[in-house]
N, C-alpha and C positions, 0 to 999 in steps of 0.2 A: 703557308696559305696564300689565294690571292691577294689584289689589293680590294675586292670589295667591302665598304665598309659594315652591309648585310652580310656576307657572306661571315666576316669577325664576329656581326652582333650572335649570326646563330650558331656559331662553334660554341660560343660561350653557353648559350641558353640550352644546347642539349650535355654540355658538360653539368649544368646547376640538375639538369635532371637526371644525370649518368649517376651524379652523387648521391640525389635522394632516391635512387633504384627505384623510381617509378617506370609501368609500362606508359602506354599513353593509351588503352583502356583504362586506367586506372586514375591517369590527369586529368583524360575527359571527364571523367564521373566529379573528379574533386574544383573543376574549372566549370564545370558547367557546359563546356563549350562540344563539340562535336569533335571525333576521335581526329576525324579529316584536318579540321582547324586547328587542333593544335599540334600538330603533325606538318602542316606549313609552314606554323612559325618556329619553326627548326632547321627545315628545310636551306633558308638562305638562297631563295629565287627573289622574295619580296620581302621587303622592311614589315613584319608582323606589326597592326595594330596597338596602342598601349593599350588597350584594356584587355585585349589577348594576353598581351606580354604579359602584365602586372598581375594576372591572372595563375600563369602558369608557373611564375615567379613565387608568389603565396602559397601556391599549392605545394610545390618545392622546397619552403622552406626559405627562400631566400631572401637577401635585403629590398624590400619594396623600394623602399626611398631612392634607394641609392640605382636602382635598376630604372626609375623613371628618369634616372637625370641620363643614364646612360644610352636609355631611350630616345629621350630627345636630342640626344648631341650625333648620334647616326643624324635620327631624323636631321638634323641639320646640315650634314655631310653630303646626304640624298640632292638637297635642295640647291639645285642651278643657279639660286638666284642668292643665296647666300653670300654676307661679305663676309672679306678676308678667311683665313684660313680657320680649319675647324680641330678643335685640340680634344680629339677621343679616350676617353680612360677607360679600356674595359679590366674585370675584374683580373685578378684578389685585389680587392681597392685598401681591406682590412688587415692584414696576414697578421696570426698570431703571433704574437711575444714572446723571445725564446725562455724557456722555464730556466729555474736558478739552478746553480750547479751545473755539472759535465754529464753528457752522454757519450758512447762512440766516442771519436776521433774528433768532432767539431762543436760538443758544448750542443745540440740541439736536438729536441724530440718533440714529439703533436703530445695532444693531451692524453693521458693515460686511457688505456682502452681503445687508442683510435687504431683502425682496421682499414681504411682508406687508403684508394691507390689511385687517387686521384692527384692533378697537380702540386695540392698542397702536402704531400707524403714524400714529396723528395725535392730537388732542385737541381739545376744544370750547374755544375763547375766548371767547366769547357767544354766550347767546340769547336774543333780542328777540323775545317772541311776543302779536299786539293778539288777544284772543277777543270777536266779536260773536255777542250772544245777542240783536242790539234788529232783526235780519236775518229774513224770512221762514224760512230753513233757518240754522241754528248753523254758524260757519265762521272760523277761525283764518289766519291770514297770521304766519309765522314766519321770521326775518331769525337765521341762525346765522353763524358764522365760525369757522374751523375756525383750527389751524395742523398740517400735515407734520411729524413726525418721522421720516420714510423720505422716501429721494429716491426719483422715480418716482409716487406716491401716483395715480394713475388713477380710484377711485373709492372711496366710502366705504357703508355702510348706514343705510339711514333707515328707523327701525320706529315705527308708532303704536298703542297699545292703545284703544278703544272697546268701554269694556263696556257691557253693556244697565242702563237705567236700573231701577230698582227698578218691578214691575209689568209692564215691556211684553214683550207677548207676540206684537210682529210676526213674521211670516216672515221679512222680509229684515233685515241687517245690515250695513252697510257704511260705507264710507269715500273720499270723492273726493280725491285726494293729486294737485296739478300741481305744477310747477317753475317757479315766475317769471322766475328766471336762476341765473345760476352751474351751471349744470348739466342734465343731461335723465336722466329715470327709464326704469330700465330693470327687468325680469324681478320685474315682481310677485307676493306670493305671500303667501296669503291660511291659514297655515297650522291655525290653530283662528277660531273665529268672531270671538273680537273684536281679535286679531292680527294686524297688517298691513304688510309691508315689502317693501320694493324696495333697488337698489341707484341712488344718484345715482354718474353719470358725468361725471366733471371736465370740463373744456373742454380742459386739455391736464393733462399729468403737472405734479406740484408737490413742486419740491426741498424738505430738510426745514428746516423754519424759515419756511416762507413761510405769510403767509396770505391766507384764500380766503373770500370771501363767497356765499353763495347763500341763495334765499328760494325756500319753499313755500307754498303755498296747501292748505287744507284743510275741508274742507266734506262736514257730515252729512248725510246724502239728506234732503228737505222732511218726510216721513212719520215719521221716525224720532226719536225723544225722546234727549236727549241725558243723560247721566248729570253729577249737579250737584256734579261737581268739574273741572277743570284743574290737571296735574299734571305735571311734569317731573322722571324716575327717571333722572339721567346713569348711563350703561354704560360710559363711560371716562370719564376727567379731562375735570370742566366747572366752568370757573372763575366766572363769572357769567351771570344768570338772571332777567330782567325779564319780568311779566307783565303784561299791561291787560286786563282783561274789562268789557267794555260789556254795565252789562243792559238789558235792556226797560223803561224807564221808568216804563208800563201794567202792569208786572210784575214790580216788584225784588223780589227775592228776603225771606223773616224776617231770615233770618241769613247772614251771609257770615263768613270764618272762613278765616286761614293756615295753612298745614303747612311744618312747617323741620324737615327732615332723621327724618320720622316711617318708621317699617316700613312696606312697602307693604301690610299690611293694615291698619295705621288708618286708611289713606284713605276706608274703607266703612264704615267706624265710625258715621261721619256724626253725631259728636259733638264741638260745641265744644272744644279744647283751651286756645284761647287766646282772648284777647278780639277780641271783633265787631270788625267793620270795615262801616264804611256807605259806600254810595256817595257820588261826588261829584254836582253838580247835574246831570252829564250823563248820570250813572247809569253811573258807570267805577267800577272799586277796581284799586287799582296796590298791586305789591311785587315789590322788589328780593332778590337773593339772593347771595350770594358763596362763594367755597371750597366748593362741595358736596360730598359725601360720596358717593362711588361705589355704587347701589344704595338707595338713601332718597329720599324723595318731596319736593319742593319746592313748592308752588303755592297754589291758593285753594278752600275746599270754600264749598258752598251750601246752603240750605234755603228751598222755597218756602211749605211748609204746617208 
């Protein structure tokens, strides 16, 4: 996903609503509010209102308290005039406690009955992701493995953010997403310009505690400039996080540059925080990541000029 901190707040809020399978005729009626308005505040063009939010939040099911604090810590992110840095928690702020005794392969299972295939129904064990920028078109090959905390587990979400690089001003935007294996993509959907997700479909259901290999393919259209970071925002538990970016040898980058556990708005900062990193003779830079932080940005930024 980008770095906006609206664009994080409303992934989240139509997840809180994905889970309690409401339409938004049906929020509307329980919010009060108009189908339009709470349809905005999902959207992720503008910071929704709290009493919208807290609104759609109730209506859902979800923790009010803790959704105002979350509320206001964007709102505070928004604000220009804000000191010092601004420390975002978005959810699971709570994640269930794993039950006694062994399930599967990992000791872990949701509560009996749970049907859910949402974030909290599995977790990220790795991701192995190689990025070629030395390719006529820029294109990633991503190697994840998941594990089940729900038996049943049928399929999960896979979202990528592609924002526009600084400057370009093409008409088109997009994103090529296949499946190599472990799975087949289904019902994509394209819901702001540089947000893009589908849903991967397992090969069969998967008890909890198992785990599950699949690899994507992903590739920028030829015309399209790619924006000079690679960046991995875990949305549920992701416990490790390998990069490789191949640059163009004819065109390594000034500066290359890690991020460990930054707000998603420093990503666009596009200011060293840490020290350079050069490539190797093959014109790769590698780094490793561990215990991520749910919602913070992990990966490698660039500078070509």
């Amino acid at each position: 996903m980008d770095g906006s901190p609206t664009r994080l707040f409303a992934l989240w809020l139509r997840d809180l609503r994905n889970t309690a399978g409401l339409t938004l005729e049906q929020l509307a009626r329980r919010t009060g509010y108009g189908r339009t308005t709470v349809s905005d505040a999902m959207r992720g063009k503008d910071h929704p209102s709290r009493p919208v939010t807290l609104a759609v939040v109730g209506a859902c099911g979800g923790d009010v308290d803790r959704w105002a604090v979350f509320w206001a810590e964007v709102r505070r992110a928004l604000d220009p005039n804000a000191y010092g840095p601004v420390d975002i928690t978005p959810p699971p702020w709570d994640p269930p406690a794993p039950e006694n005794g062994t399930h599967g392969v990992h000791g872990e299972q949701c509560p009996a009955g749970c049907t859910r295939t949402d974030p909290h129904g599995w977790y990220v064990e790795s991701v192995h992701t190689q990025v070629r920028l030395d390719t006529p078109a820029a294109e990633a090959v991503e190697r994840r493995v998941i594990v089940a905390t729900c038996d049943g587990l049928t399929d999960i979400p896979v979202a990528f953010s592609v924002p526009r690089r600084a400057g370009d001003v093409t008409a088109g935007h997009g994103l090529d997403v296949s499946a190599v294996r472990g799975g087949r993509l289904e019902l994509r959907e394209h819901p702001y310009e540089s947000y893009f997700q589908q849903r991967l479909v397992l090969p069969a259901p998967l008890r909890a505690g198992i785990r599950h290999e699949y690899v994507l393919r992903l590739r920028i259209p030829p015309a399209q400039p790619m924006a000079p970071h690679f960046v991995h925002i875990p949305l549920t538990r992701s416990e490790h996080f390998r990069l490789r970016v191949r640059f163009d040898p004819a065109r390594e980058p000034r500066a290359v540059w890690q991020l460990t556990g930054v707000p998603p708005a420093v990503i666009y900062q596009q200011s060293p925080g840490t020290r350079l990193l050069s490539p190797d003779r093959r014109g790769t830079v590698a780094v490793e990541f561990e215990a991520m932080k749910v919602g913070y940005g992990y990966g490698l930024c660039w500078q070509y000029e």
